[in-house]
C-alpha positions as CSV (number, residue, x, y, z in Angstrom):
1,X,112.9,152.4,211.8
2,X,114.4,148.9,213.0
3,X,117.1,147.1,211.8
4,X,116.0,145.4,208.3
5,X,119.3,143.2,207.5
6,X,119.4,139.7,206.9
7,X,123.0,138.1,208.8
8,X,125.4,136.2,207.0
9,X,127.6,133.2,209.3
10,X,130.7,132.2,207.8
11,X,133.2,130.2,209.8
12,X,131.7,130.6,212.9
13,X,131.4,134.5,212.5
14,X,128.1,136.7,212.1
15,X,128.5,139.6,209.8
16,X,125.1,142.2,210.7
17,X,124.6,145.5,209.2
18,X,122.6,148.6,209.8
19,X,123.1,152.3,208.7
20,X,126.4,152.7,207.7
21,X,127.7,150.1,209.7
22,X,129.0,146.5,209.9
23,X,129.3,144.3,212.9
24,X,131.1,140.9,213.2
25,X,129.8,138.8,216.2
26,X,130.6,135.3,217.6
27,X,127.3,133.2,215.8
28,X,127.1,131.0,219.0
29,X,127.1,133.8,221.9
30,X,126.6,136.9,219.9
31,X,129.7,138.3,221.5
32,X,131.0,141.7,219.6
33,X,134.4,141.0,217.6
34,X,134.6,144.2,215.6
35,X,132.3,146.8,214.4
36,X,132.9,149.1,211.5
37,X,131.1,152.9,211.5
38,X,130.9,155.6,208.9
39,X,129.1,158.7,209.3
40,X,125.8,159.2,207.9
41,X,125.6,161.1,205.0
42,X,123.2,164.2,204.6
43,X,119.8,163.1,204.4
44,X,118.3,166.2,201.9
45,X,121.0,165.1,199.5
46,X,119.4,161.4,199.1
47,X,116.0,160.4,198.7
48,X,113.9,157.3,199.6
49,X,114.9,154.4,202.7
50,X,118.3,155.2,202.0
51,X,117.9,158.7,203.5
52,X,115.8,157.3,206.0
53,X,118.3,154.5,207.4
54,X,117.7,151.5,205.7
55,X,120.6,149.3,205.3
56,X,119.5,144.7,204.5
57,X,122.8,143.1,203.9
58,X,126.2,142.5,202.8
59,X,128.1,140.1,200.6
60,X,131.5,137.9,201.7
61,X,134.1,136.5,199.3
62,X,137.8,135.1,200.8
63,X,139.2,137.8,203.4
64,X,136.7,140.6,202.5
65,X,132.6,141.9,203.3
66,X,131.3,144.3,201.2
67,X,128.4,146.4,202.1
68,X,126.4,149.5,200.3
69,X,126.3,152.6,202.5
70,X,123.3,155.5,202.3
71,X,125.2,158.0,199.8
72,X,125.7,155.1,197.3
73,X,129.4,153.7,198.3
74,X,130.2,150.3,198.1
75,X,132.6,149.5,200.7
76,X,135.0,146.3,201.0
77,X,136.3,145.5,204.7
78,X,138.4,143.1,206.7
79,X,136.5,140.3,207.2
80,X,138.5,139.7,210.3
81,X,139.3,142.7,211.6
82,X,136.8,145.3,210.0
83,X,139.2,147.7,208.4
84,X,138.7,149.7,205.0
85,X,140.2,148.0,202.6
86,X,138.7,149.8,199.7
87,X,135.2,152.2,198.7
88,X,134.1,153.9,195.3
89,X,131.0,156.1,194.8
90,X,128.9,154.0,192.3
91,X,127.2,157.5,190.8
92,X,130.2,158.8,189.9
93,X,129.3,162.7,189.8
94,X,126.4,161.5,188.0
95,X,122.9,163.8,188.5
96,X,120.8,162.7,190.9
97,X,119.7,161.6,194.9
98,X,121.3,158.6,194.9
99,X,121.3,156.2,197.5
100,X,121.6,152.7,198.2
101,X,120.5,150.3,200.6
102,X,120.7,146.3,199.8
103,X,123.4,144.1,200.0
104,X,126.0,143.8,196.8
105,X,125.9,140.2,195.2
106,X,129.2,138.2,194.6
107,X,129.4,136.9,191.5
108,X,132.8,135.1,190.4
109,X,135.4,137.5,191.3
110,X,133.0,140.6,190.8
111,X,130.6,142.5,193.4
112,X,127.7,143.7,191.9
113,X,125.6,146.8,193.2
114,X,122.4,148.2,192.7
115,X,121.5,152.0,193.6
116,X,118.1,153.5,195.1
117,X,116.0,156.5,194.4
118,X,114.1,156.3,191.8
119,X,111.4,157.9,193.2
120,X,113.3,161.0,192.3
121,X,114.4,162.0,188.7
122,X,117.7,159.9,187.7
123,X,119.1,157.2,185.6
124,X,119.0,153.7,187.2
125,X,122.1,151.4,186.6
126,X,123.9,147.8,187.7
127,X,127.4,148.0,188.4
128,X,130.3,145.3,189.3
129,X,133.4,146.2,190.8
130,X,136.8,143.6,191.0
131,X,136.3,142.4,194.6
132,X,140.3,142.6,194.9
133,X,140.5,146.0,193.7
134,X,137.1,148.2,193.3
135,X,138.1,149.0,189.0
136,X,134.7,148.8,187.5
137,X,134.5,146.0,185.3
138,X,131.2,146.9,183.6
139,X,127.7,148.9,184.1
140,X,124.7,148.1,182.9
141,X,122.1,151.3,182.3
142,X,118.3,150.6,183.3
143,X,116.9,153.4,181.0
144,X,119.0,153.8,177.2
145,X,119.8,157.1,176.1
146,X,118.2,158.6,173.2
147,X,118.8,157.0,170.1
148,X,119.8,153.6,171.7
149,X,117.9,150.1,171.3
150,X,114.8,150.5,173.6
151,X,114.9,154.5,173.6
152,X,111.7,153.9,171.5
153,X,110.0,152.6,174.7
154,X,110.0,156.1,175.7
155,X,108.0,159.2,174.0
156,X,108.6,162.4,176.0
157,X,110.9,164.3,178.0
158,X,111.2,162.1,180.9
159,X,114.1,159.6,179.2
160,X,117.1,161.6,180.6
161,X,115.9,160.8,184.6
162,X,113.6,157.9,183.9
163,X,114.0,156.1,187.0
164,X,114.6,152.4,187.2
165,X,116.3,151.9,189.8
166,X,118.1,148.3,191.2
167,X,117.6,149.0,194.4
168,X,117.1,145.0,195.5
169,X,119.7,142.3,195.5
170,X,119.2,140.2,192.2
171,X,120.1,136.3,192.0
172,X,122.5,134.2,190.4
173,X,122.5,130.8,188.5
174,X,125.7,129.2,188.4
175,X,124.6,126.9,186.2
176,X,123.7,129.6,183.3
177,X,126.0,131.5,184.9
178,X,122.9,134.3,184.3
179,X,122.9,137.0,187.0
180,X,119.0,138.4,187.2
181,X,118.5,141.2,188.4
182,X,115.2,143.5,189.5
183,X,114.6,146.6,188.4
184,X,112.1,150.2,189.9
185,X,110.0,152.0,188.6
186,X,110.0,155.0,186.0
187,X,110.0,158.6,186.8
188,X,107.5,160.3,187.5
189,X,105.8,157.6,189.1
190,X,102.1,158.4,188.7
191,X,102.2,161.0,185.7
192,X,102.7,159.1,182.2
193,X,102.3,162.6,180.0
194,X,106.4,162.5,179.1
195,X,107.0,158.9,178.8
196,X,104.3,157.2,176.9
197,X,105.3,153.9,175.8
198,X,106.5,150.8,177.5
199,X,109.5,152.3,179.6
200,X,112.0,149.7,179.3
201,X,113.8,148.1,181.7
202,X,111.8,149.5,184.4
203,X,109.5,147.4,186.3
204,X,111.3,144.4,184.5
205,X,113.8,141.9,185.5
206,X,116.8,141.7,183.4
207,X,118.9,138.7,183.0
208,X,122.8,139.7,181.8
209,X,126.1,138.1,181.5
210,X,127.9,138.4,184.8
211,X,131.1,138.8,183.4
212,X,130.2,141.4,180.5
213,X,126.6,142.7,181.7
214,X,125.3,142.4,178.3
215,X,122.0,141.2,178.2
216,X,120.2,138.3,177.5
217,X,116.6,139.1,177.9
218,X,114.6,140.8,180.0
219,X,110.8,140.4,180.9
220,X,108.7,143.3,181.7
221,X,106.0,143.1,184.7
222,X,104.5,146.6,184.3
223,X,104.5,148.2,180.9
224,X,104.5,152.4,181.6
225,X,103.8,151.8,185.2
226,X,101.7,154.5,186.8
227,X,101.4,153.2,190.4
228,X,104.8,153.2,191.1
229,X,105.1,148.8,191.2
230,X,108.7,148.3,191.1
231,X,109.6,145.0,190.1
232,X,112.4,145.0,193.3
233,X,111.2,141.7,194.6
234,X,113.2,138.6,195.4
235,X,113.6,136.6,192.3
236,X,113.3,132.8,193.5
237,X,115.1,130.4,191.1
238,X,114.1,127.1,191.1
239,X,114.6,123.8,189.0
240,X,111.1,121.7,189.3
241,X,109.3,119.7,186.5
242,X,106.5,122.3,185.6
243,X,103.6,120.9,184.0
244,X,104.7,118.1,183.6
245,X,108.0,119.1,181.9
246,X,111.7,119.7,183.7
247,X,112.4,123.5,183.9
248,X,114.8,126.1,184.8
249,X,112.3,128.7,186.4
250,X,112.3,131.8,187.8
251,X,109.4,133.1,190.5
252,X,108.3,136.0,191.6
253,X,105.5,137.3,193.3
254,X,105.6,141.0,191.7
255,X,104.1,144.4,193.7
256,X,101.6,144.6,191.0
257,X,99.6,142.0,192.4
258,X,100.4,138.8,190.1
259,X,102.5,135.8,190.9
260,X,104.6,134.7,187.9
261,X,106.7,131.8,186.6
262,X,109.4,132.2,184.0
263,X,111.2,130.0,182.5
264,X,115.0,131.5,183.4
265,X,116.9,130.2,180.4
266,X,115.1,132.1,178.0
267,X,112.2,134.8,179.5
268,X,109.3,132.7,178.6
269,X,106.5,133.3,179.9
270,X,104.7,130.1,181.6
271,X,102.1,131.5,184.1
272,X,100.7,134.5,185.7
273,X,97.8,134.2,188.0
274,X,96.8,137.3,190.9
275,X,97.7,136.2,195.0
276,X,95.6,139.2,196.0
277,X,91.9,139.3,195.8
278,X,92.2,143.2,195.7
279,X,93.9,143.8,192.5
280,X,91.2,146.6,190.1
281,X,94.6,147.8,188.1
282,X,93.9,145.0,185.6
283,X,91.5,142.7,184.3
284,X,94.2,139.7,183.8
285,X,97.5,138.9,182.0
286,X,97.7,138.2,178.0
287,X,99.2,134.7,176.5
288,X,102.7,136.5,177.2
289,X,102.1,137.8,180.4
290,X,101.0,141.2,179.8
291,X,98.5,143.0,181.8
292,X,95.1,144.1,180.1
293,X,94.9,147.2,182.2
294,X,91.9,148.8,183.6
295,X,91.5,152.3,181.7
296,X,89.3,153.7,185.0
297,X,92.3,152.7,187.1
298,X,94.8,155.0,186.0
299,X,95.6,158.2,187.8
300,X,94.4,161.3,187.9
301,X,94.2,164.7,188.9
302,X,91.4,164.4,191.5
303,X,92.1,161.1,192.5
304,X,91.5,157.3,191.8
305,X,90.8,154.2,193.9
306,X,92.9,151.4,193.0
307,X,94.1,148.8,194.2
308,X,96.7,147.3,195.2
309,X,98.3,150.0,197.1
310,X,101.4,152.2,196.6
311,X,103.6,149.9,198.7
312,X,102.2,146.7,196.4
313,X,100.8,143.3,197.0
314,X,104.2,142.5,198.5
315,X,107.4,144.1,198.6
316,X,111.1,143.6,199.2
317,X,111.2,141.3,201.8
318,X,112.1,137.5,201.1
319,X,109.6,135.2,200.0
320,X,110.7,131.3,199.9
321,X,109.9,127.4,198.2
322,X,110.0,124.6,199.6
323,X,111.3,121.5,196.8
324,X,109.3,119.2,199.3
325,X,106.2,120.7,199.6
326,X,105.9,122.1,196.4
327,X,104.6,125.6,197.6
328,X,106.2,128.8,197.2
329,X,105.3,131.5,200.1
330,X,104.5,135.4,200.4
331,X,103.5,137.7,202.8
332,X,100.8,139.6,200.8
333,X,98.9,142.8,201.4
334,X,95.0,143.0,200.6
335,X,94.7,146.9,200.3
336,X,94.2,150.0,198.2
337,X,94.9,153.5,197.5
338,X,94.0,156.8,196.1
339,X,96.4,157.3,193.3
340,X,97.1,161.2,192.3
341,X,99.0,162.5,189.1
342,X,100.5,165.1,191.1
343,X,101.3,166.3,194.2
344,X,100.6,164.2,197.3
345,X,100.1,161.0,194.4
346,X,99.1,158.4,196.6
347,X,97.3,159.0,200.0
348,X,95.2,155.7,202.0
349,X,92.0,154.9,201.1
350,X,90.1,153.7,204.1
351,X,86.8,151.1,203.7
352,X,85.7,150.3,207.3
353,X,84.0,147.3,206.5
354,X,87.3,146.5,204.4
355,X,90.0,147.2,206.4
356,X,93.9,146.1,205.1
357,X,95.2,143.2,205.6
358,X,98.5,141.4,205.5
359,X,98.0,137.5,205.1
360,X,100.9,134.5,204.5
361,X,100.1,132.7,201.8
362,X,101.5,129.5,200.3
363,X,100.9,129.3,196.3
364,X,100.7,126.0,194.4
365,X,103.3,126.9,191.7
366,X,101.8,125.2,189.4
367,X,98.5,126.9,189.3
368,X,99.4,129.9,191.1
369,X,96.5,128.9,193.4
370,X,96.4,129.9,196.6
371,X,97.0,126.0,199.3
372,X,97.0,128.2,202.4
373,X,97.0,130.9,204.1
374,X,96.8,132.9,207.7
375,X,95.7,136.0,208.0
376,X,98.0,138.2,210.3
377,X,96.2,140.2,213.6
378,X,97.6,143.8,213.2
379,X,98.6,146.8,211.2
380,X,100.1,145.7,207.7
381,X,102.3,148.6,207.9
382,X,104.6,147.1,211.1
383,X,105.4,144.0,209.4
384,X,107.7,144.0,206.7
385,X,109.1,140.3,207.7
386,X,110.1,137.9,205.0
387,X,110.1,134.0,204.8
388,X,112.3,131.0,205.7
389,X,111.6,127.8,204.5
390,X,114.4,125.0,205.8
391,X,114.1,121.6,204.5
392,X,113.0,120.1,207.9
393,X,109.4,121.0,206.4
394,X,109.3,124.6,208.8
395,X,108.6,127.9,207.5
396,X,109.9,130.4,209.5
397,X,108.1,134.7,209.8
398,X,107.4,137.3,211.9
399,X,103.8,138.4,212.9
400,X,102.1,141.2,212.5
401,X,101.3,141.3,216.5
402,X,105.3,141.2,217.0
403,X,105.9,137.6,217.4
404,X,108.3,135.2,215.6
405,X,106.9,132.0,214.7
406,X,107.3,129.0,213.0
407,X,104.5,126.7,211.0
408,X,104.3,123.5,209.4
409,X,105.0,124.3,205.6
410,X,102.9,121.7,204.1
411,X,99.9,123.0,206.1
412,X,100.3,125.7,207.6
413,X,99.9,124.7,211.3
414,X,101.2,127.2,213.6
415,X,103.8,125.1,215.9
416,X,105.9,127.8,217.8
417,X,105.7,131.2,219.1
418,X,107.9,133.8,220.6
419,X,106.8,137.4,221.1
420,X,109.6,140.0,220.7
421,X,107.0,143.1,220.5
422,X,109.1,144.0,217.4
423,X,107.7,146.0,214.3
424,X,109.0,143.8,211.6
425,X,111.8,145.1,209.3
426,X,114.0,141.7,208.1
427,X,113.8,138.6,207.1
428,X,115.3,135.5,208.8
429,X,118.2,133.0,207.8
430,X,119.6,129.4,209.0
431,X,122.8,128.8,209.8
432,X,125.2,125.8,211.5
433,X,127.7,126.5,214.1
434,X,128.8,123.6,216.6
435,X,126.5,120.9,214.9
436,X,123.2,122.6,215.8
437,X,121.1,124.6,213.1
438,X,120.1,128.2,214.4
439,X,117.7,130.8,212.8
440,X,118.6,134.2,213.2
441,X,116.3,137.4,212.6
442,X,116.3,141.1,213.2
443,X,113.9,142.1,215.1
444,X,113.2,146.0,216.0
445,X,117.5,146.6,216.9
446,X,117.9,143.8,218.3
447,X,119.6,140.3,216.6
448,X,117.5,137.2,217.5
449,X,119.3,133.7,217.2
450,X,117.4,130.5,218.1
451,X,118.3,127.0,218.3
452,X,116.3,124.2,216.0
453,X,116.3,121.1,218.5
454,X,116.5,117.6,216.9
């Protein structure tokens, strides 16, 4: 399916991952240092892109890289010479296909993990681990048993296996020192009968102590979710005058559809406005952000049209601001889908005359408005490319017809090409080695590293 991690470059060293594996290469030659390999675990025991080979990152602090395998392990290694320092099984016997596939988060001393496969029935949960060591130092459930605060979100049978799984790196402020994190959606994804209500935390983000993971608030996208919208995309954390007033914020262009900004301190809700012109699921957000949802889009038996599709308005891949133009960027997806309580529950809806679309867009924070945009040339399926936005006023993506490219991220402006014939999986990064800024990007199984000339 292509390699979909993101490097890390410290001290002259790139860390890359893909299944079950961990390379260290020289960042200025790509020469191979070391490369660590664990089997791959059985697939029917799994479900979702973990069984099917995704791996996007891993996470350095001092003399160690920690990286989440398939099965749900979180693994610490030799930064220098790749061997096993520690692992632990973040389930822990726990019911459930399991898997995991995005990068831990360092945060202080502590790695923290998220698992996947909520499309399956389990219990979604956030875990940190003593980098040194492994010992769990806390773990935050996603879905409360019954009886505990939030339980009353839920009215059914579906609690036990809710879902709501973290299956996306979260983000940090240092400042707060608030780790926020996103969370999946509940279980079963399309069929609501057993868990009427809200569905807490799922399809929510959820800001917690790092040291403790207690909470501190959380803000729900998609109250009882029945298009399967996780919330599992980056969260962007900015610190701009809003409206005229200085704010912490948090953005995020959700799957649902809607881009929102928070304010990160305290949850608050400060604006909500759709970056796709396909969205049917809802007729708009209420004063605190909550969707007025469109009773003829909901599921059911036979089958309804609703957009947007399954795998959302956007997904996991990064999206990006730029503090100097004042934009924030997504690559969005104008499309639909035929949305089934049971059995095969979501299936393409094809309009000839309407075709899908994937289209980069910048948004004016401010309004949510829409400044620019280009429409890609291709299948929106073979481009799951994120964003890079450097403050030499570039923006950095892969396009759908398998080139990398760079534009101008005030206006737009295509400036650069360079056709890999990829199917996009990753999302790029910058780095300095030597004095000379390089981007670096996956691109089918192959690393790409380019030089930025002055």
């Amino acid at each position: 399916m292509g390699l979909q991690t993101t490097p890390l470059v410290a001290d002259g060293i790139m860390y890359v991952t893909a299944p079950n594996q961990v390379c260290a290469l020289a960042s200025d030659t790509g020469r191979e240092i070391w490369c660590y390999t664990r089997n791959r675990a059985d697939a029917t025991k799994i479900s979702g892109d973990a069984a099917k080979g995704a791996q996007r990152g891993a996470a350095l602090l001092g003399n160690k890289i920690f990286f989440s395998t398939d099965d749900a392990h979180i693994i610490a290694l030799n930064r220098l010479t790749g061997a096993l320092m520690w692992q632990v099984f973040m389930p822990e016997g726990l019911p459930g296909a399991y898997g995991a596939t995005a990068a831990p988060l360092v945060v202080g001393d502590l790695v923290v993990a998220g698992v996947g496969g909520g499309d399956a029935p389990l219990r979604g949960f956030i875990a940190a681990y003593k980098a040194d060591t492994g010992e769990e130092a806390w773990r935050f459930w996603t879905i409360p048993k019954r009886g505990e605060p939030k339980s009353e979100t839920w009215v059914g049978n579906a609690l036990e296996v809710g879902g709501g799984a973290t299956w996306l790196t979260g983000s940090y402020d240092p400042s707060l020192d608030t780790l926020y994190w996103p969370v999946g959606n509940p279980y079963p994804d399309t069929d609501g009968t057993e868990r009427k209500g809200d569905n807490l935390y799922t399809d929510s983000v959820v800001a917690l102590n790092p040291k403790t993971g207690q909470i501190k608030w959380h803000f729900q996208f998609t109250p009882h979710d029945l298009w399967d919208w996780d919330a599992t995309e980056p969260l962007v954390l900015v610190d701009e005058v809003f409206q005229g007033k200085p704010r912490k914020l948090l953005l995020q262009a959700n799957r649902n559809g809607f881009f929102y900004v928070l304010d990160r301190t305290n949850g608050e809700y400060l604006l909500g406005t759709p970056f796709v012109k396909r969205l049917t699921w809802a007729t708009g957000l209420d004063p605190k952000g909550r969707p007025i949802v469109n009773e003829k889009a909901k599921p059911t038996m036979g089958g309804t049209v609703t957009c947007p599709a399954v795998r959302g308005a956007t997904n996991w891949y990064s999206t990006a601001y730029n503090p100097q133009a004042k934009l924030f960027y997504v690559m969005a997806v104008e499309d639909c889908n035929l949305y089934r309580q049971a059995g095969s529950w979501f299936v393409p809806y094809n309009d000839p005359a309407n075709p899908p679309q994937k289209i980069l867009r910048a948004l004016d924070i401010q309004t949510g408005k829409i400044a620019w945009e280009q429409v890609q040339i291709g299948a929106p399926e073979s481009n799951y490319t994120g964003v890079l936005s450097t403050a030499g006023g570039l923006l950095f993506y892969g396009e759908s017809g398998g080139s990398f490219a760079a534009a101008d991220a005030k206006s737009g402006k295509t400036l650069w090409h360079f056709n890999t014939s990829a199917v996009w999986r990753a999302s790029p990064m910058t780095y300095t080695v030597h004095g000379k800024q390089h981007i670096a990007v996956a691109a089918g199984g192959n690393i790409l590293a380019f030089t930025l000339n002055d």
